[in-house]
N, C-alpha and C positions, 0 to 999 in steps of 0.2 A: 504494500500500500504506500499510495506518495504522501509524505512528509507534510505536514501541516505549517503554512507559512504563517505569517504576521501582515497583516494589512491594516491598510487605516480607510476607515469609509467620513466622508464629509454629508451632512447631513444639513436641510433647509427647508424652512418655509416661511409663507406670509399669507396664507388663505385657510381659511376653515380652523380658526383656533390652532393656531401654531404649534405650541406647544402641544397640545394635545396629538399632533400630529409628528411631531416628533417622538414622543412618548410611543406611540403605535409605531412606527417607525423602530425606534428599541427592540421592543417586543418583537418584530415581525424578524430581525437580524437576527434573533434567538433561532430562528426556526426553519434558517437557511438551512438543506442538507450538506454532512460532513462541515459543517464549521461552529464556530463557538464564538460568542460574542465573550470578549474577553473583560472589557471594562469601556464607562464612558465620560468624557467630559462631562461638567457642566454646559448647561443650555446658555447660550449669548443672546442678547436683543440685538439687533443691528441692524445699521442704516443699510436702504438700497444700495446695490451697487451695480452700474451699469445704466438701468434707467429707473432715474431718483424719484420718478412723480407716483410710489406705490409704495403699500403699508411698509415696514417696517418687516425684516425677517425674524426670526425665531432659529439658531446655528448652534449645532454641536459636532463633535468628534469621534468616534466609535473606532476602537480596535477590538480586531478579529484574528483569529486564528482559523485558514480553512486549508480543507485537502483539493479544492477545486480550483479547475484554472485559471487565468484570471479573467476570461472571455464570459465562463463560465457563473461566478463570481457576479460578473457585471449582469449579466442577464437576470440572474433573481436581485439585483439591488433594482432592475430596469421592473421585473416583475411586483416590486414591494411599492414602486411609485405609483404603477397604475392600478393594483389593489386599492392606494390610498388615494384613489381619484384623478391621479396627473395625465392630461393629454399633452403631449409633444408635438408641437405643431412648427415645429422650425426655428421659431421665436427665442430668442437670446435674455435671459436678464431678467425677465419679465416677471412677474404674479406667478406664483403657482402652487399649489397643495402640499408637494412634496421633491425634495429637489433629492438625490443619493448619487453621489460620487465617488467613485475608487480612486484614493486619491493617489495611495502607495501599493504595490505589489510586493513584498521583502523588496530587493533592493534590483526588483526587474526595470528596465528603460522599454520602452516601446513606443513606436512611431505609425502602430499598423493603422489604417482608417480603423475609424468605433473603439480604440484601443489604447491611446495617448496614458503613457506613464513615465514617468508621476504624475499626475493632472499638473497641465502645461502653466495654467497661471496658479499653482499653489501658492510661490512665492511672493507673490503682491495681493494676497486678500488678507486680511486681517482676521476675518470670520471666518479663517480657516486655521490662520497661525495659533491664533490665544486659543482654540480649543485643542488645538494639537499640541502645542506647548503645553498647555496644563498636564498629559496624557504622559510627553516623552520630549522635553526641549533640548535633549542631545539626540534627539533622530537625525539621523542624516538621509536629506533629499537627495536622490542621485541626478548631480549636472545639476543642483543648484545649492545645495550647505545646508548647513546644520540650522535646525527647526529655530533655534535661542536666535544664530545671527540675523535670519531673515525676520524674525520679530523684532527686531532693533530695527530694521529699515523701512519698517512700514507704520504708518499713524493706525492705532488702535483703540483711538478713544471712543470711538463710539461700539465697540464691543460689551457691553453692558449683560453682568450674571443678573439672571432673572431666578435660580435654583440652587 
């Protein structure tokens, strides 16, 4: 049997009671086959980012331990979104139920289309660093550093614990 890795899933929303969507979101990682929800950040309040004229999100950080691969992986994080409502319509930034991103695979690189690892902009969101920094701020991003330096270079004030 293959070896169970470590990954980090990025977590979001701003519709439908957020948090509460996040919370379901927890739960539903529980129940991914062959993996294990390992431990999670605290929940962030945080401002739009991309386009500002919409509520306010709701961000956390979740590591995993799974034997599946990361395509694999991505498909039930794709399957836990639209359980919890999300249509994908092309749209960038926008509103939406439930956001789930792979953000790390252990310390995989990939550039396949549908497959981008580490998630390409992990290191300019803030709503990604302060919850992954709470988790492990000596992770090292492959091809961009270590979780602590890239939260030094980015404004993280308005990451706000709501839990």
């Amino acid at each position: 049997m293959r070896q169970a890795v470590r990954a980090y899933v990025g977590l979001g929303s701003n519709l439908d009671d957020p948090a509460q969507q996040i919370r379901r979101a927890l739960t539903a990682l529980e129940s991914i086959p062959r993996t294990r929800l390992l431990r999670h950040s605290h929940s962030y309040r945080t401002a739009p980012w991309g386009i500002t004229d919409q509520p306010a999100f709701v961000n956390a950080v979740a590591e995993v331990a799974s034997v599946l691969e990361p395509r694999a992986l991505l498909a039930a994080l794709l399957a836990i979104e639209r359980e919890q409502g999300r249509r994908r319509d092309g749209s960038q930034w926008g509103p939406r139920t439930l956001d789930l991103d792979l953000l790390t695979y252990a310390q995989l690189r990939s550039t396949e289309p549908g497959l981008i690892l580490p998630h390409p902009r992990i290191g300019a969101r803030a709503f990604v660093l302060v919850p992954l920094a709470e988790l492990d701020a000596e992770l090292a991003i492959p091809g961009a550093g270590v979780v602590r330096d890239l939260l030094a270079c980015v404004d993280a004030a308005d990451c706000v614990p709501i839990d």
